[in-house]
VOGU-3710 file (C-alpha; in Angstrom, 3 decimals, decimal comma):
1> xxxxxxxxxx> 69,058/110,128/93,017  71,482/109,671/95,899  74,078/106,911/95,399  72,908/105,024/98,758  69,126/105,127/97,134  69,777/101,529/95,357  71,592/99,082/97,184  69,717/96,124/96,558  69,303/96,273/93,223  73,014/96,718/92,705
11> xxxxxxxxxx> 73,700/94,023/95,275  71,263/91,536/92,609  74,063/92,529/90,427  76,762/91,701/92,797  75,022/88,029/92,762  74,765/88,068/89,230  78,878/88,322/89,119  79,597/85,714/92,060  77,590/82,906/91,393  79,917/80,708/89,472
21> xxxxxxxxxx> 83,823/80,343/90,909  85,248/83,688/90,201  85,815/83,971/86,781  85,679/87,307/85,538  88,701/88,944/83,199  90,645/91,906/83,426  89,782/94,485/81,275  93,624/93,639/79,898  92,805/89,978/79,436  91,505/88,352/76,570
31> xxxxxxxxxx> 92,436/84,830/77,334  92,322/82,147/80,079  89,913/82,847/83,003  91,341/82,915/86,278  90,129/80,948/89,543  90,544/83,022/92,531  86,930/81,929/94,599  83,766/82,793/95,275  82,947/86,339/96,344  80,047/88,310/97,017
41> xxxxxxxxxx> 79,869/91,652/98,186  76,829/94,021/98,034  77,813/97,270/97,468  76,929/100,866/96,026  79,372/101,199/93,063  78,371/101,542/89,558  77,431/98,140/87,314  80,842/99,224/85,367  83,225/98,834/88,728  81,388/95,845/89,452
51> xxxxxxxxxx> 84,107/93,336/87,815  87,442/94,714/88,789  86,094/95,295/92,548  85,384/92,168/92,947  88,076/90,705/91,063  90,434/92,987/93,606  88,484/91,681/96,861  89,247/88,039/95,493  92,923/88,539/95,428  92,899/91,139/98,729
61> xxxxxxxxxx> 91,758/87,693/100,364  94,877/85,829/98,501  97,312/88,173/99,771  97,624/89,477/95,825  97,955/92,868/96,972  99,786/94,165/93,718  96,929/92,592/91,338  94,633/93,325/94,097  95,537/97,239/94,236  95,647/97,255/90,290
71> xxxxxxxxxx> 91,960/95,669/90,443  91,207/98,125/92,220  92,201/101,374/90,523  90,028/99,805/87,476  87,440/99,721/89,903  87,708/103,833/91,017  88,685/104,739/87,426  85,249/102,951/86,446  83,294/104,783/89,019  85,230/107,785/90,497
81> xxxxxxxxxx> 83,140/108,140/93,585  82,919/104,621/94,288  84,183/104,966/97,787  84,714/101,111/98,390  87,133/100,611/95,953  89,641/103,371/97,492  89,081/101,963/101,301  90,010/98,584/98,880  93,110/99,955/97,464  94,257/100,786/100,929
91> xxxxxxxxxx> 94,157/97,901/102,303  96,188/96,157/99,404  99,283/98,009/100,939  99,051/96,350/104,932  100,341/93,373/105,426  100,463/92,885/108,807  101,271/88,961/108,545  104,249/89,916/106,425  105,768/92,653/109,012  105,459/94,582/105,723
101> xxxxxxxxxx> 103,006/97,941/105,507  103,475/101,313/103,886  101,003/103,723/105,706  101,760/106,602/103,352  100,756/105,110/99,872  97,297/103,686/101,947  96,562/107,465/102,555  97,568/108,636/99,219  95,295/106,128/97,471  92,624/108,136/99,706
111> xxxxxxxxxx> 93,646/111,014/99,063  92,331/110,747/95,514  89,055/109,924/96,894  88,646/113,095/99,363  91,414/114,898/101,637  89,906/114,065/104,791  88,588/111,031/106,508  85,560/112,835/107,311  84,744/113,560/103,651  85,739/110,219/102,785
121> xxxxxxxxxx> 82,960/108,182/105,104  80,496/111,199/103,481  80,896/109,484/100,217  80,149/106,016/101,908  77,048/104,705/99,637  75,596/102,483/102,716  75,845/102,764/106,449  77,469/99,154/106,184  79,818/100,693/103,790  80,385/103,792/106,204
131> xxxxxxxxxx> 81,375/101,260/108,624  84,268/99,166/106,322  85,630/102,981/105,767  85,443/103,384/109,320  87,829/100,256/110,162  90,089/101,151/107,649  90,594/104,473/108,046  91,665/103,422/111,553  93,660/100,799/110,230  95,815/103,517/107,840
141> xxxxxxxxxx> 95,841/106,534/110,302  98,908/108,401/110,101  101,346/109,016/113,595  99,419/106,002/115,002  101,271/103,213/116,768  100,683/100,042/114,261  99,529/97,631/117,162  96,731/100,451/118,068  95,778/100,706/114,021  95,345/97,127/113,977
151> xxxxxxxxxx> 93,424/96,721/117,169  90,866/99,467/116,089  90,568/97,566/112,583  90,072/94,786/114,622  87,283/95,964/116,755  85,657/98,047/114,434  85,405/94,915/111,914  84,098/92,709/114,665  81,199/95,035/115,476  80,292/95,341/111,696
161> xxxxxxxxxx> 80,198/91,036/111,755  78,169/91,395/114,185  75,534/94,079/112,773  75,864/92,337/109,457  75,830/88,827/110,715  75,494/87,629/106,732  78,369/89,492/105,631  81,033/86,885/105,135  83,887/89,772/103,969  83,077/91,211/107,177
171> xxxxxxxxxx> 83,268/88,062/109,624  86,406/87,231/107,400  88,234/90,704/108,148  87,115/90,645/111,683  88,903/87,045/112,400  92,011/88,497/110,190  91,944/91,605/112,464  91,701/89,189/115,753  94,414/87,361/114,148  96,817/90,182/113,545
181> xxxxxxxxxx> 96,337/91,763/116,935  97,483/88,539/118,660  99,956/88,383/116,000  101,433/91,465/116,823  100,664/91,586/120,839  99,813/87,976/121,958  98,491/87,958/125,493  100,933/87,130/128,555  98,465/84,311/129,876  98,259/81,056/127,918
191> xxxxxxxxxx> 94,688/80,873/128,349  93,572/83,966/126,655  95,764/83,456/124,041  93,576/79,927/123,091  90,657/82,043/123,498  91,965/84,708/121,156  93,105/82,151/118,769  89,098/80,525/119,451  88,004/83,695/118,624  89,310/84,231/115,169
201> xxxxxxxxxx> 89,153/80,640/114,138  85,377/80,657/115,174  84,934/83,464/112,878  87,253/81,985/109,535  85,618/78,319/110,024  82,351/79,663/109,986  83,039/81,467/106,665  84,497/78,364/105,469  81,867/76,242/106,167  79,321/78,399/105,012
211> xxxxxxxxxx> 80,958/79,211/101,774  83,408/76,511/101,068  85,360/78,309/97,918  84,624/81,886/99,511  89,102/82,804/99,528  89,037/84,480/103,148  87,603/82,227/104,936  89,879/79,127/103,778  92,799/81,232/104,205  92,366/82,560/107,376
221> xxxxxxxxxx> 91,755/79,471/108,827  95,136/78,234/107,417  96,779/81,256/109,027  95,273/81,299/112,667  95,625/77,299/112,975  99,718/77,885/111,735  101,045/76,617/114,980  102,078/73,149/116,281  99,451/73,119/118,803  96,619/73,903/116,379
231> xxxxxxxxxx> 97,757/72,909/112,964  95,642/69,345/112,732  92,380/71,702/112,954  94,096/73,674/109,576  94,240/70,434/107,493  91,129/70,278/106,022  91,246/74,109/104,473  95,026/73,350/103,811  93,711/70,852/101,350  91,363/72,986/99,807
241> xxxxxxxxxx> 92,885/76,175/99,002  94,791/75,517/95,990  91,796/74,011/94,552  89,511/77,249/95,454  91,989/79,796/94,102  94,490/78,064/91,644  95,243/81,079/90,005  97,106/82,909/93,329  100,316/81,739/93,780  100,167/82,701/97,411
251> xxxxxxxxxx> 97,123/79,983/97,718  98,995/77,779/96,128  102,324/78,112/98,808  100,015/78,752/101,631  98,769/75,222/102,536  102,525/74,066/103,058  102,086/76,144/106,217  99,901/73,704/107,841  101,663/70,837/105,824  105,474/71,527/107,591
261> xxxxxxxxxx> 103,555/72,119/111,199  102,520/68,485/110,626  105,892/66,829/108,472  104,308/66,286/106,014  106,706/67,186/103,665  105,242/65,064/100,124  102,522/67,887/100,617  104,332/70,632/101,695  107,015/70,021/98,631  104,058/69,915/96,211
271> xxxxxxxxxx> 102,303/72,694/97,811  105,391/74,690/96,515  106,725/72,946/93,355  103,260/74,595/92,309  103,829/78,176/93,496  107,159/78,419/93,022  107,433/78,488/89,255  103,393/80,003/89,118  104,504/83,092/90,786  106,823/83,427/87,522
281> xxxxxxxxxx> 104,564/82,683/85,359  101,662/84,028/86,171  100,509/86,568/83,841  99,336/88,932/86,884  102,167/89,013/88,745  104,915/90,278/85,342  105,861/93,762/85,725  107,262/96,119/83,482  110,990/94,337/84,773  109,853/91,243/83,355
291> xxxxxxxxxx> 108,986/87,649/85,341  108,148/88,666/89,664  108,989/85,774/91,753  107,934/84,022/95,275  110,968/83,742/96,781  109,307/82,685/100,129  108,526/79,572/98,787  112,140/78,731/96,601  112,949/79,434/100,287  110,119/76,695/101,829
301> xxxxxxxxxx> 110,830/74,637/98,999  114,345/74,389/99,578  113,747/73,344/103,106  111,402/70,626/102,322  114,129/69,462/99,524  116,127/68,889/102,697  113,696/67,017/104,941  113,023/64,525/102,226  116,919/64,149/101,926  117,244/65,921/98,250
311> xxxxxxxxxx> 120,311/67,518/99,131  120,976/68,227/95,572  117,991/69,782/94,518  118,087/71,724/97,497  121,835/72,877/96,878  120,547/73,639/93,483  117,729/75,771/94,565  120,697/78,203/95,015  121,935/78,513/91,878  118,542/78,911/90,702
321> xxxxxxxxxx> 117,839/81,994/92,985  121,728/83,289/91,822  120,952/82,963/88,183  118,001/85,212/88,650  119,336/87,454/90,646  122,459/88,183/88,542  120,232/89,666/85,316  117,811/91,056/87,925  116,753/95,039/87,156  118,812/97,046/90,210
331> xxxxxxxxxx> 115,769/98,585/91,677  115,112/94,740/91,979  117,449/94,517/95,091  115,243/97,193/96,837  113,258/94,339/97,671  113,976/92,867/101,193  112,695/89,126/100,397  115,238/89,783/97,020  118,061/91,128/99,233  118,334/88,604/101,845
341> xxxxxxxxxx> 116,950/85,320/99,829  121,008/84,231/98,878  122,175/84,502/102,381  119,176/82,308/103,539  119,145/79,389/101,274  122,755/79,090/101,655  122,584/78,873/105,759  119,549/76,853/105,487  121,814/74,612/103,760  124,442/74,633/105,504
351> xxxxxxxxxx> 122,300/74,337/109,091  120,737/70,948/107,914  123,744/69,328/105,990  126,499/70,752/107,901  127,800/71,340/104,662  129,164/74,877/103,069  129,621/76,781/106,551  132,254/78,495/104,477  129,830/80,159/101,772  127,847/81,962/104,186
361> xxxxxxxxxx> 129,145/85,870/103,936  127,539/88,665/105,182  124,924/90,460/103,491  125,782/94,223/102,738  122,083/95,873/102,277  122,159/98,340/99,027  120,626/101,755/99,766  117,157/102,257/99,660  115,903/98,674/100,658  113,202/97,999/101,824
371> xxxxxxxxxx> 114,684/97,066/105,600  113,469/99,802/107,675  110,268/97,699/107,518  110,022/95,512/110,409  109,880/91,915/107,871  113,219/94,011/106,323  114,339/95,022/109,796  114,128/90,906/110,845  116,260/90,113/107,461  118,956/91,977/108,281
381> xxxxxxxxxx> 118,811/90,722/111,801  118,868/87,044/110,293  121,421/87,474/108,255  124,218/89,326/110,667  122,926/86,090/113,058  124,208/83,609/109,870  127,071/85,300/109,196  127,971/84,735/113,326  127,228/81,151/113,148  129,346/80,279/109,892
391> xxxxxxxxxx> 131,965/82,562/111,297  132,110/80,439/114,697  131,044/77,369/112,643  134,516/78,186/110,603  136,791/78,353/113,280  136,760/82,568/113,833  135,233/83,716/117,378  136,757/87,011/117,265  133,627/88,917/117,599  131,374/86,576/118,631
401> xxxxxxxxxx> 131,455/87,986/122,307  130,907/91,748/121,141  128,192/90,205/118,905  126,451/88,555/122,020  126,759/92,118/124,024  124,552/93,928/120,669  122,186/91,755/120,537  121,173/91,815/124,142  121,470/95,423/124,245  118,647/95,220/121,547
411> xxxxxxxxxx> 116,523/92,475/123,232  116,777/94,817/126,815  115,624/97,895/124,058  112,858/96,727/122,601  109,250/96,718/123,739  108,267/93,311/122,177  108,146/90,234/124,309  108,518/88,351/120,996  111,377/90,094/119,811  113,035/89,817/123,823
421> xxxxxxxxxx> 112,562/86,315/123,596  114,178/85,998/119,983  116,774/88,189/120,552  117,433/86,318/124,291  117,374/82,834/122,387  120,225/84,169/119,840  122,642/85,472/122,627  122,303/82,255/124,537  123,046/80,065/121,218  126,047/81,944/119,954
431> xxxxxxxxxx> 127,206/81,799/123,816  126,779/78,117/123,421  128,835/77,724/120,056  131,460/79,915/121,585  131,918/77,463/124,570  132,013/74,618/122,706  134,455/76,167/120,225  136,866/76,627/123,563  136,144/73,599/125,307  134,026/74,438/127,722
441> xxxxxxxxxx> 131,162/71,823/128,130  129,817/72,872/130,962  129,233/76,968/129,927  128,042/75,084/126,634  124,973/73,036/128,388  123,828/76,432/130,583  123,744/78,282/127,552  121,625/76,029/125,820  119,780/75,275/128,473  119,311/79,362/128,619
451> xxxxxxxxxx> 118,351/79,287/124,834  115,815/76,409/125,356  113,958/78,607/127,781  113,878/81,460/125,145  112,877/79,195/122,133  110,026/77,896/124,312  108,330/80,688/124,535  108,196/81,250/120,473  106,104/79,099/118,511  107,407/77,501/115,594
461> xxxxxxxxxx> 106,587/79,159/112,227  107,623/77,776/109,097  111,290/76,908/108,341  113,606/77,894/111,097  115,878/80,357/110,450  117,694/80,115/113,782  119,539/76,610/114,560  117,616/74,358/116,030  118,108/74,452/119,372  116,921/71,386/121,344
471> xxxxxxxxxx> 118,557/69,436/118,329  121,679/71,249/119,017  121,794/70,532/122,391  120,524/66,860/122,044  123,692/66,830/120,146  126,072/67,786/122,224  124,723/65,667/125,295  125,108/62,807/122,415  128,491/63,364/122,337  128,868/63,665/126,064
481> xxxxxxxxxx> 127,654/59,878/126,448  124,551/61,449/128,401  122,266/59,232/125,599  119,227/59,675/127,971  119,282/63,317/128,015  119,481/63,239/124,068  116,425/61,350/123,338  114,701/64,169/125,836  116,142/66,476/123,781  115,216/65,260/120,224
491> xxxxxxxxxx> 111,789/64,176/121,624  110,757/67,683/122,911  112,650/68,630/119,046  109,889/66,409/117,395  107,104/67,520/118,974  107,473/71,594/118,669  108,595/70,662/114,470  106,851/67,183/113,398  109,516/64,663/111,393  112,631/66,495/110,712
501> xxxxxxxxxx> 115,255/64,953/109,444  117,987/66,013/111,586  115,942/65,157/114,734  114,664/61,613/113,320  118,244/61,079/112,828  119,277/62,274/116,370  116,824/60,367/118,225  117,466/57,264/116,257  121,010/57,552/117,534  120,462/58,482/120,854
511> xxxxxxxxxx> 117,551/55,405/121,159  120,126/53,162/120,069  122,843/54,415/122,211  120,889/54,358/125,174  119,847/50,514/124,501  116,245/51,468/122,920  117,337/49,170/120,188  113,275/48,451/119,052  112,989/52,498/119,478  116,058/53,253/117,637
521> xxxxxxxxxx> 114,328/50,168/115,137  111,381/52,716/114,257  112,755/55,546/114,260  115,177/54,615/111,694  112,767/52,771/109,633  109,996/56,612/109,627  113,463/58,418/108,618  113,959/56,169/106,215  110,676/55,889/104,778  110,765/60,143/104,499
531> xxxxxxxxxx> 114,019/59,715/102,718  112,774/56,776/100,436  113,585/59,523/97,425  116,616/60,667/99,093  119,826/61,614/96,821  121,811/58,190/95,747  125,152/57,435/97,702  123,631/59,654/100,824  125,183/58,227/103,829  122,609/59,152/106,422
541> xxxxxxxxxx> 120,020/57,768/103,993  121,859/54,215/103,990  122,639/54,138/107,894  118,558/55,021/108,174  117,694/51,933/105,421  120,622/49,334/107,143  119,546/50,493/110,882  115,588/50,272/110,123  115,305/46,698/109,809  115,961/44,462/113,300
551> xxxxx> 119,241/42,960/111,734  120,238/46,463/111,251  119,320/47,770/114,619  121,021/45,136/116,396  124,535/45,514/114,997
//
């Protein structure tokens, strides 16, 4: 009998596995189950794969792509023509929200299933399954640009949504594809970027809804609605995540994305005390080299340490990432996130407390890491961009003009609007350090004004790893006397990054030196209510608590 003879009897047994919160073990594990959601996915493999394939689309959905491609390969070695789990497996290594894919171990994972795309969608047990291995295949294909891979993927998934309307894998892949083709290429025009971004959140909301615990939908929603302007329509699914799949350490971390677009750092610092120490603990996630580890979020942790005015558990963050580091395994620092982590903690550290300008050093990138990735490409690009601020930060602007002429060689080189703008915003800010380091007010204020421009036309992701610029330049007019133009500056700060510290604590200021005293008044008092577990013997933290009350404000 034909493989494709039997599909709904095998998707009875799909049900069978998915109707309780996913729960099944590895074929390794004999102890605690695992929550990772609800999935259901009807499909032509043999009773035997039926565990691990689901298991791997669970975590696929999580962003667990090494569990998810191990999951996987249970999954083929269960049922060797079991076409699905392959197409599965090759997905596990694109991660288009990451900057991160590796096109050549996709293909080789298909390679074991048939040498040719053509005899691959053969072995497809279901024209719906044909399909998935149509959008994939696209989404893989070798000498392809990566923003024409993702678009296909993209289109291909949306038509399969729409032909299998029931499918919620399907409407969740097609509003991850939307979402990673406006990731990649947003439109020029405003408006069609809201009605891309409608688009996919249409399509993740309605998975939500309709299966509350199902991991894509609740995940994608947190992803398309990570921007200032839509994060409030995130919160909801923010708040449920964790609880649908505790057992992913990148559900865990995720929901702090939505929680820092909105200051609301209590949640965003729990969102990652959690994920932080699960992603080395986990028993999924230990390799051969001993504990893995998240260092995205030690790096969002850090940053919310510093919003809530825990310097010191911020500062030691650091240590904690050194400590590691030091008895890591040296393949270890092939890793870009591994390679880079030091250098950011320590700016982020020094960018917010204007403290330890002096430890940030240059990164020197080992051989072999992972950096001619475009996430490793970025790194490196970060970290030569530290090492230029703490250099003019530290008194030496000896190549910070050569610096400025690289970098907008590369912006004038590059075929990204994104990475124009980016690369436009950092030339304009170091311009602006290096006129105020000579004096120059006046060159200072038109090159921030030049890098406000830029940053507007970047939305706000996460913690910045640029200085912030409209706080930067709402300092400087501070110091100028011009207390007006501050409070415009730290106002427009506030709304593109809700409640930071540094911009409370700016606009406070400027309020007050521009005779706001009742502004100043509340301003003081929401600082100081963010900072009511602030370090002991902070200044800031005092001037917020003496300056909050009326008596305070009006000294």
């Amino acid at each position: 009998m034909p493989r494709h003879a039997s599909p709904v009897r095998r998707f009875a047994l799909v049900v069978l596995f998915a109707v309780t919160p996913f729960a099944l073990t590895a074929q390794h594990s004999s102890s605690a189950q695992q929550q990772l959601g609800i999935v259901s996915f009807a499909n032509s493999g043999s009773r035997a794969a039926q565990p691990d394939f689901l298991r791997g689309l669970a975590l696929l959905h999580s962003f667990m792509y090494g569990p998810a491609a191990d999951a996987f390969r249970r999954a083929q070695r269960a049922d060797s023509t079991f076409a699905m789990a392959y197409w599965g497996e090759a997905l596990t290594y694109i991660h288009t929200a990451w900057r991160q894919e590796d096109v050549g171990a996709a293909n080789e994972a298909l390679d074991r299933l048939a040498p040719t795309r053509d005899a691959r969608l053969a072995k497809a047990g279901t024209p719906r399954e044909r399909m998935y291995g149509a959008a994939i295949e696209a989404l893989v294909a070798k000498d392809v640009p990566e923003v024409r891979r993702t678009r296909a993927f993209s289109d291909t998934m949306f038509a399969l949504a729409r032909a299998y309307p029931r499918d919620l894998d399907a409407r969740s892949f097609a509003a991850l594809g939307a979402m990673n083709v406006n990731y990649l290429w947003p439109a020029a025009d405003s408006a069609q970027r809201a009605r891309d971004h409608d688009v996919a959140e249409a399509l993740a909301v309605g998975v939500f809804k309709e299966s509350p615990r199902h991991p894509g939908g609740v995940h994608y929603v947190i992803h398309i609605n990570d921007d200032p302007v839509y994060a409030s329509r995130g919160l909801v699914a923010a708040r449920a995540y964790a609880k649908v799949a505790s057992d992913a350490d990148h559900a865990l971390h995720m929901p702090s994305h939505i929680f820092v677009q909105l200051g609301l750092w209590d949640e965003a610092t729990r969102s990652n005390e959690r994920a932080w120490p699960a992603s080395r603990t986990m028993p999924m996630l230990q390799g051969d080299d001993g504990p893995s580890a998240s260092w995205h979020s030690l790096q969002w942790l850090q940053y919310t340490y510093l919003q809530q005015g825990r310097w010191r558990a911020a500062r030691a963050l650091i240590d904690t990432a050194r400590a590691i580091l030091k008895d890591a395994p040296s393949d270890y620092w092939g890793d870009a996130d591994a390679r880079f982590v030091l250098s950011d903690l320590i700016f982020r550290y020094a960018s917010e407390t204007g403290e330890g300008w002096a430890d940030v050093r240059p990164v020197v990138v080992a051989e072999g890491s992972d950096v001619r990735t475009p996430r490793g490409a970025n790194f490196t690009a970060n970290a030569a961009y530290h090492a230029m601020v703490a250099s003019v930060m530290t008194g030496d602007t000896s190549v910070g003009r050569a610096y400025v002429q690289f970098v907008r060689a590369r912006a004038d080189s590059t075929t990204s609007p994104l990475r124009r703008a980016r690369d436009e915003l950092i030339a304009a800010q170091i311009e602006a350090l290096l006129a105020t380091s000579r004096g120059d007010t006046s060159a200072a204020l038109a090159a921030w004004e030049r890098a406000i421009a830029a940053d507007e036309a970047i939305s706000p992701l996460g913690p910045p790893s640029l200085i912030p610029t409209h706080e930067w330049l709402g300092g400087l007019h501070l110091r100028r006397g011009n207390a007006v133009a501050a409070v415009a500056a730290y106002s427009r700060a506030l709304e593109r990054r809700p409640n930071r510290a540094a911009a409370l604590l700016g606009l406070a200021r400027s309020q007050r030196a521009a005779g706001d005293r009742a502004g100043a008044e509340r301003t003081y008092r929401k600082l100081a209510q963010q900072w009511r577990s602030a370090d002991k013997g902070l200044q800031i933290a005092s001037e917020a608590r003496r300056a909050g009350t009326a008596g305070g404000a009006r000294n």
